[in-house]
N, C-alpha and C positions, 0 to 999 in steps of 0.2 A: 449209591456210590458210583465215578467211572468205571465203567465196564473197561474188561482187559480187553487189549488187541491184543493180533498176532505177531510174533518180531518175527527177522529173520535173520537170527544169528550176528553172530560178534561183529564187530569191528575196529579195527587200532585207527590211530591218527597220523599223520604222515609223519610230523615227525616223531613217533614213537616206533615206525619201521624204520628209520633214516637211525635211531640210535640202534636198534637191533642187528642192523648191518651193520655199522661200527663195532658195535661188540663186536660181532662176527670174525671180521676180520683181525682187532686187536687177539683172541684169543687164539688164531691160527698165529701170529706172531710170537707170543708169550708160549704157544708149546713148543715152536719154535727154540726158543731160546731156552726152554728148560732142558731139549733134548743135544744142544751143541755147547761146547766151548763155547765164550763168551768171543774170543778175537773173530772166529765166523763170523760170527753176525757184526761186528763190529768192521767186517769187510764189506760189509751191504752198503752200499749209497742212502738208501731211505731206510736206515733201521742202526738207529747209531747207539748206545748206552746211555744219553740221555735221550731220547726219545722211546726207550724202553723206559723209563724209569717213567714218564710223561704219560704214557699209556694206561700205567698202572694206576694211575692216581686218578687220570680223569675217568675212567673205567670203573672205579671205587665211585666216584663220586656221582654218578650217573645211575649207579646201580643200589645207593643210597637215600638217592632223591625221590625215584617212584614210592618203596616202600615208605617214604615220613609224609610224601604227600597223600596215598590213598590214605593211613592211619588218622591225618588230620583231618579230611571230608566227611572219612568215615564215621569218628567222633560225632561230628557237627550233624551229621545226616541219623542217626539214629539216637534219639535220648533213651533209650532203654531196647535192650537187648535182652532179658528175662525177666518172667513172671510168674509168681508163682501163687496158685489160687488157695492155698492152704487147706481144712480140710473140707469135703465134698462128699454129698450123699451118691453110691451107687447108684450107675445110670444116668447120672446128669451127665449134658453134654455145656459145660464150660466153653467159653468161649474171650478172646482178650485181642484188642486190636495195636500194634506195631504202628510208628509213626514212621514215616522217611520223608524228610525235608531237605530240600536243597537248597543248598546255603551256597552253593557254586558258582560261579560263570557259566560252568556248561550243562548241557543237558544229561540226566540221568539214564539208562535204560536200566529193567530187569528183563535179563533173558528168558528167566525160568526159577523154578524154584523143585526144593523137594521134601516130601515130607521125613520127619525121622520113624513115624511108626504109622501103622495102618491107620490106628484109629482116630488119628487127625487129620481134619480139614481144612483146605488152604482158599483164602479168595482174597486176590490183589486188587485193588483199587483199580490204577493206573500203572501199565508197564513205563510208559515214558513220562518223565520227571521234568518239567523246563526249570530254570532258573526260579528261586522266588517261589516254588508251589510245593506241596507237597501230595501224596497217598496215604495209605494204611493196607497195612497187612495182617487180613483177619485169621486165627489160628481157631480151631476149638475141638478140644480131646473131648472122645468118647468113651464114659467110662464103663458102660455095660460088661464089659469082658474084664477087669478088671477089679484088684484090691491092694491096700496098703500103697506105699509109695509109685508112683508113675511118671516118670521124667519120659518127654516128648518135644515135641516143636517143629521147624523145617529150617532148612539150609536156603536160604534167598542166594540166588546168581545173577549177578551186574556185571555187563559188557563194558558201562560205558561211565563217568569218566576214565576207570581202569577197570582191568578183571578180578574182581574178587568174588569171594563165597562168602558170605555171614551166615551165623549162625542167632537162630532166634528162638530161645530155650523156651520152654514153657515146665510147671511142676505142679505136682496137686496129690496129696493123702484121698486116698477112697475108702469110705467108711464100709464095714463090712455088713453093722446095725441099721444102717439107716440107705433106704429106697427111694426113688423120684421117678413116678411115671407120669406122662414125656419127661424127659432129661433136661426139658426145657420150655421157658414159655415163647415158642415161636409164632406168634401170630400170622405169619406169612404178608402175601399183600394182602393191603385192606386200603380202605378210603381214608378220607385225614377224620372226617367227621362222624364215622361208623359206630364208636364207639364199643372192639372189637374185642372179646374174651376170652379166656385159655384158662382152664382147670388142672390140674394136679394132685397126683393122688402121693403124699409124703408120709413113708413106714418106718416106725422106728421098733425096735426089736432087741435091743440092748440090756434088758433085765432091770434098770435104774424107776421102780415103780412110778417116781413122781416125774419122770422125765417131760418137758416141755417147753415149748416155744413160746418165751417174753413178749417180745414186740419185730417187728419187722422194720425194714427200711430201704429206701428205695434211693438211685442216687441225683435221680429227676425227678419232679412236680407232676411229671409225663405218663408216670404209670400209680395204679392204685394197685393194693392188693388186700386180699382178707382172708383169713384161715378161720377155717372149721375142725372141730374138735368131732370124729365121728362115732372111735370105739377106744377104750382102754381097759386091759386087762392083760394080769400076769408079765409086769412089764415089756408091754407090747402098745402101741399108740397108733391110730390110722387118723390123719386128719383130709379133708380135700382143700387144694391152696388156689385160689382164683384170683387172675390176675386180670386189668381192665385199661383199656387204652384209650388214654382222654383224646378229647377233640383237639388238645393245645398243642399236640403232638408234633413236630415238625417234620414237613413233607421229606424222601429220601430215606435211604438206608438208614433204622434208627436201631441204638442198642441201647440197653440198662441193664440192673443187676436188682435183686431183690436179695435181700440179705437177712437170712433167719438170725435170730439173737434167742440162745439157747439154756437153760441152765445148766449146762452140762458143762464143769470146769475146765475140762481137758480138752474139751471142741465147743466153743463158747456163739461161732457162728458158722452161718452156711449159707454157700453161694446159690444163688439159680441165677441163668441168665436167660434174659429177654433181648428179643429180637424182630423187628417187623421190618416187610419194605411198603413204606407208607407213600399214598397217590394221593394226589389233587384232579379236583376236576379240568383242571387245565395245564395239559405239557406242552413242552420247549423242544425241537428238535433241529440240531442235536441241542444234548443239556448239555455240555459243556464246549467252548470255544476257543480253537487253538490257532491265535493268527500268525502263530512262528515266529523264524528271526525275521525284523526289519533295521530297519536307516532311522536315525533321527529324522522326523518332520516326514515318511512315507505315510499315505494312507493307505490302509486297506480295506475292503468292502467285502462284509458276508450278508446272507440273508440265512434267518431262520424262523422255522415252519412252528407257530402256536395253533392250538387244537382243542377242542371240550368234545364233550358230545350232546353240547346246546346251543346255541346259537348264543354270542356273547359281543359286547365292545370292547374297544381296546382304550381303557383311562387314560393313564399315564405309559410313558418311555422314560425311564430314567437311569443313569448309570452312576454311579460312586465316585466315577472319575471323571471331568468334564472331557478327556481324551476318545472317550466312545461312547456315540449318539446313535439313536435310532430314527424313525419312522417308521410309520404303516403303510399299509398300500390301501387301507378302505377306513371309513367313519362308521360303516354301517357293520350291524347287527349280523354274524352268520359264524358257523360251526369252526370255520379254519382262518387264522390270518397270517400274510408274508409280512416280518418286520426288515426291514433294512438297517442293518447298522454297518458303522464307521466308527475307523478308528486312525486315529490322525497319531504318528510315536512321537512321543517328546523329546526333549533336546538330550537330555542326561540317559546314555548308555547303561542297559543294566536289566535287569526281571521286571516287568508288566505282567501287575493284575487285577482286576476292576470287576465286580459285578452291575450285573443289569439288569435290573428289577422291570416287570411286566405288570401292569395292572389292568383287571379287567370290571365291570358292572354286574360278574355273578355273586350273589348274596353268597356271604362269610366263605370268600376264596381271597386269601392271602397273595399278594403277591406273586407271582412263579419269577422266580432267582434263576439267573442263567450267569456264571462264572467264565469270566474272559480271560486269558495268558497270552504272554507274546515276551519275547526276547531283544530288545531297542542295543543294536551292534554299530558299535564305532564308523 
């Protein structure tokens, strides 16, 4: 995923200080007026009883307007606000990713975020939002210390188009009977084509003799799994669960879920989740491209740095949107190349986003995707 940068702190828009000082002043008037006879004030040149009554309304309506419009972005920017993993064996660490889309004109920031309990961990995609793109915001509770019901999650802080706090619930039953060491199948980094492993050791201890695991499922093509039955007795079950990470796997932060299916009525299934950061033989730097706000019809010009650690061609330049082209700087065969791209904004005002596919002549290496944004301003 985008790696977070650093902000630095809030800031309003001019004119959301130009209303703030009107407030200001209108409510130095209105206590004003609360605290005198009314014929006073109605001796004032600039402060007549209809321009008291005039103050109040626009003052209402002003202070109206921020609250209905951050409620309606807000809406539009988050399709779900909690999740709830239902029930979970001891020790897994769960994990659930948060969308934020902007559906705005302007640009999003997250200042900061906080967690609601220790044992969750937070990792944002991108703090800054343009027009037209979105993030994710990953959450995932640690249940080891933990039983029965556990509500968690974190509190997201956005500066920017207004300041608000959301809150991003998360919830999950922790079985008391049933154990998962690792908590998780996190494969870490690996290659795309590695074809990389993670074992698990899952105990069940609930007294139900015939207790056991149906079938499994997975929510991608991407991951295999298979269970082993190891020991059973005196309703106690140990199996070892191993999970395998195909070659089809797609490069980038990837997640899934393996989901036991159980015969146990009352807890019918169970989550585990997976997680790798999968590599290609050949990166893009930067991976993602931010050419800001422009003009209809500006162009702008970046270059960025492809790399293996073989000496490779460069096929194709191709982007999704005829608005950004590239070039190479060589034909020939070596470990690093500068591509040049361009990007010319189109006439119609509004969110630019395009990718840009790289193709190279190293055997079963897919494409490398590099994702463009820009902001085309009146």
């Amino acid at each position: 995923m985008i790696s977070c940068q650093q902000c630095t702190g809030g800031r309003t828009s001019r004119g959301s200080r130009q209303n703030e000082a009107r407030l200001g002043r209108w409510r130095t008037d209105l206590r004003a007026a609360a605290g005198r006879p009314f014929r006073g004030i109605a001796g004032r040149r600039d402060f007549t009883p209809m321009r008291a009554i005039t103050y109040l309304l626009t003052a209402w309506a002003l202070l109206a307007v921020r609250p209905a419009f951050a409620q309606h972005w807000l809406e539009s920017a988050f399709p779900e606000r909690s999740y709830d993993f239902g029930t979970v064996a001891r020790g897994s660490k769960v994990q659930h990713s948060f969308k934020l889309i902007n559906r705005t004109t302007q640009d999003i920031h997250i200042l900061s975020w906080e967690a609601k309990c220790g044992c969750t961990s937070i990792k944002v995609g991108a703090q800054d939002i343009p027009p037209g793109t979105q993030t994710v915001i990953d959450a995932a509770i640690d249940t080891t210390r933990f039983q029965g019901f556990k509500p968690s999650g974190l509190t997201l802080i956005i500066d920017r188009p207004e300041y608000t706090r959301i809150d991003l619930n998360l919830s999950c039953f922790i079985r008391t009977d049933l154990t998962l060491n690792p908590g998780q199948a996190d494969f870490g980094v690996v290659q795309r084509s590695s074809n990389p492993t993670v074992s698990m050791n899952l105990s069940y201890a609930g007294g139900i003799p015939n207790w056991g695991v149906s079938k499994m499922q997975t929510q991608t093509a991407h991951v295999s799994a298979r269970l082993q039955e190891q020991s059973r007795s005196d309703g106690q079950v140990h199996y070892l669960l191993t999970a395998v990470l195909k070659p089809t796997v797609p490069t980038g932060y990837f997640k899934d879920e393996i989901t036991l299916v159980t015969n146990d009525p009352s807890s019918p299934t169970i989550p585990i989740s997976v997680s790798a950061n999968v590599q290609t033989a050949v990166t893009v730097s930067p991976s993602i491209l931010v050419l800001g706000h422009v003009k209809p019809g500006q162009q702008v010009v970046k270059q960025v740095l492809v790399r293996s650690n073989h000496g490779f061609k460069l096929t194709s330049l191709k982007g999704t949107k005829s608005e950004l082209t590239g070039t190479s700087d060589s034909e020939e065969s070596k470990p690093s190349h500068l591509v040049k791209l361009t990007f010319k904004a189109p006439s119609q005002p509004g969110p630019f986003n395009a990718v840009f596919e790289i193709g190279t002549d190293l055997a079963n290496e897919p494409a490398t995707k590099l994702s463009a944004f820009a902001t085309v301003t009146p």
